[in-house]
C-alpha positions in Angstrom: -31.8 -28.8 64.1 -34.9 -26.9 62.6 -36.2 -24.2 64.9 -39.1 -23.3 62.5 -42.1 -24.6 61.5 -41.7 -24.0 58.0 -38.1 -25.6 58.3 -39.3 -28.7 59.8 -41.8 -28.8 56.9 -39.6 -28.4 54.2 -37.2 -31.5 55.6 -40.3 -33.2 55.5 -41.4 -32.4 52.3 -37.6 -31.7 50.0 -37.6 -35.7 50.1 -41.0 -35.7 48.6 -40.5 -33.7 45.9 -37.1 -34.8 44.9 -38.9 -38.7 44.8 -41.5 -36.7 42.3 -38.6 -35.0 40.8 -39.6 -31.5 41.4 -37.5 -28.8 43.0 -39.0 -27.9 46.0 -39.2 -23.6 45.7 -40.9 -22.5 48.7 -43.1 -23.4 51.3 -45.4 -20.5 53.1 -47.6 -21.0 56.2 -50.2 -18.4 56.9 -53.0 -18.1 58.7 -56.6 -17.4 56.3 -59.5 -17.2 58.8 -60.1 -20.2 61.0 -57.4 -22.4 59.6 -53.9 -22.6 58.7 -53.3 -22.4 54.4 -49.9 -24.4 53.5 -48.8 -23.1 49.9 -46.1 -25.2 48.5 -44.3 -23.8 44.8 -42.8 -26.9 43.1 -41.2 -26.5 39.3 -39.2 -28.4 37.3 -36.1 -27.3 34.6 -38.7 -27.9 32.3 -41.7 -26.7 33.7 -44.1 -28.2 35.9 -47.7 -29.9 34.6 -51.1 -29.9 36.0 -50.6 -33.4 36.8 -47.3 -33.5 38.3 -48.8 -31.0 40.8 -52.2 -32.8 41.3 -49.7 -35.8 42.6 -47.3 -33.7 44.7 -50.8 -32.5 46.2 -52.2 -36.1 47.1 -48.6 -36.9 48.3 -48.1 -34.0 50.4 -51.5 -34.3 51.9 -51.1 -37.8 52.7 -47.3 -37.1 54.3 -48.9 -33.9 56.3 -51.6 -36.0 57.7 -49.5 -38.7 58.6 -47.1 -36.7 60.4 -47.7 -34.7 63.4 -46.5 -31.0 61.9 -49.6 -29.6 61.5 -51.1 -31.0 64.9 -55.3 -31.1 64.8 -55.7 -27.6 63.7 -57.7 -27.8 60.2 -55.4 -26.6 57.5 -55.8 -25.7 53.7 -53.1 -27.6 51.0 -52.3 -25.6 48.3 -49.4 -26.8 45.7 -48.7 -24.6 42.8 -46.2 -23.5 40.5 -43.5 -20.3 40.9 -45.8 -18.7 37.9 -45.3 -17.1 35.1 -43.2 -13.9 36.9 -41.1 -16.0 39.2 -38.1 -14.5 41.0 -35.0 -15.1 40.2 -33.1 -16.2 43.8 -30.7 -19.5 42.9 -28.4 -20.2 39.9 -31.3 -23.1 38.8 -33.9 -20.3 38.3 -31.7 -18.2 35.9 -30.7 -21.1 34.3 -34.7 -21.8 33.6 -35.2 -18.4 32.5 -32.7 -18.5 29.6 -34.2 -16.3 26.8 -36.4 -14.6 28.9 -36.7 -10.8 29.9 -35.9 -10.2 33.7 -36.6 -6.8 35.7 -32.8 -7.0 38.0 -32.6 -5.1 40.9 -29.0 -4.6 41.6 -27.1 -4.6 45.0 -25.4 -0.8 44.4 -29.0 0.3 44.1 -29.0 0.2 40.2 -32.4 -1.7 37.8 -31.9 -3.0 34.6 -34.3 -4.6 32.0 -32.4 -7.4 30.6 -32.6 -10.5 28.5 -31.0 -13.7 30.0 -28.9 -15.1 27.4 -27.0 -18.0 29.8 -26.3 -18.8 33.3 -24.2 -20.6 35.7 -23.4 -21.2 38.8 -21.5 -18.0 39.8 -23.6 -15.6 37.5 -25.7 -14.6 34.1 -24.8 -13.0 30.7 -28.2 -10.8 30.0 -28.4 -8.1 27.5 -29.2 -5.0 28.8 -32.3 -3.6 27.2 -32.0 0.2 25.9 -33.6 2.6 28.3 -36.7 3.9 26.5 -35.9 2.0 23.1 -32.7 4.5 22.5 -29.3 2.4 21.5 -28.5 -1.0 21.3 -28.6 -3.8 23.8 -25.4 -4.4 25.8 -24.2 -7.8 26.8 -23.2 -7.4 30.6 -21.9 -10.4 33.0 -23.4 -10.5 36.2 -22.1 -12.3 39.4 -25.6 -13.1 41.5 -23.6 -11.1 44.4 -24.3 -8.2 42.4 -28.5 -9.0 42.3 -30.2 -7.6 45.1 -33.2 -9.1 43.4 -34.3 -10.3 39.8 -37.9 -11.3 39.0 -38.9 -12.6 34.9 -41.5 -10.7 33.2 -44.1 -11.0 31.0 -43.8 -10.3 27.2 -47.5 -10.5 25.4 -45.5 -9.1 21.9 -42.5 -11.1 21.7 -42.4 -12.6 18.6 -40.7 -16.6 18.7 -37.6 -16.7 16.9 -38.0 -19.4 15.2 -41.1 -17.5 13.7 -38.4 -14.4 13.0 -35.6 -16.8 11.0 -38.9 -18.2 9.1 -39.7 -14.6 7.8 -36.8 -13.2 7.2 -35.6 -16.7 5.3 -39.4 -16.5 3.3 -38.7 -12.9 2.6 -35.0 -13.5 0.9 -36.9 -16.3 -1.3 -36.0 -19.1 0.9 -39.5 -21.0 0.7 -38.7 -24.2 -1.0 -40.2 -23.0 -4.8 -38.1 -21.9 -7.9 
């Protein structure tokens, strides 16, 4: 039985999302001024649009006011997305960030910059990123027992791949002329 509020709103709301088909992510209570703010992260293997969100809102709002969990208190909805940084805590959220660059955390005390090449249940293959550009990346299994904790980051200069095999296919006179 849930002994927390914020358990017994999550089993109210994990139905409710999966009906929207959205992974439920997390679910804070806290309290901002006068009222109560509810902030709900939903996502999706594919990402999670504006729309989707502005649903889950009306939904949620709708299942919160018809239940008794919030009680008369007034109380602020907000339903967002994990963001661009997200942290990387169950086997789903690796998966998601396949080809992206993660700052890892690891359990012996250890950080890494690495690349997340695949992921599955029981772990990720990332490629160790060379401290301070020296050497070449290092492929490197991980088991998610050996993450303390892992969170994505932002790259403003990656170049798309796609965009790389176009150049380099253009520059060896691969561009559809004689």
């Amino acid at each position: 039985m849930s002994t927390t509020h914020t358990d017994r709103l999550r089993e109210l709301l994990e139905p409710l999302a999966a009906q929207a088909g959205l992974d439920l992510e997390d679910v804070r209570v806290t309290k901002a001024g006068s009222r109560r703010q509810v902030q709900i992260d939903v996502d999706t293997d594919g990402g999670v649009d504006m729309d989707a969100i502005a649903e889950f809102s009306r939904v949620v709002g709708e299942a919160l006011d018809g239940s008794d969990l919030m009680g008369d208190e007034p109380y602020l909805l907000e339903v967002g997305s994990p963001g661009a940084e997200r942290p990387l805590v169950q086997p789903r959220h690796w998966q998601r960030a396949e080809g992206r660059l993660a700052k890892i955390h690891l359990a012996d005390g250890g950080e890494i910059v690495a690349r997340v090449l695949e992921a599955d249940e029981d772990g990720a293959l990332v490629e160790v990123q060379p401290v301070k550009g020296r050497g070449r990346p290092k492929e490197r299994r991980l088991a998610y027992a050996e993450v303390a904790r892992a969170r994505v980051q932002v790259e403003f200069n990656r170049k798309d791949d796609e965009l790389l095999d176009e150049a380099a296919d253009f520059d060896e006179g691969d561009d559809g002329t004689e």
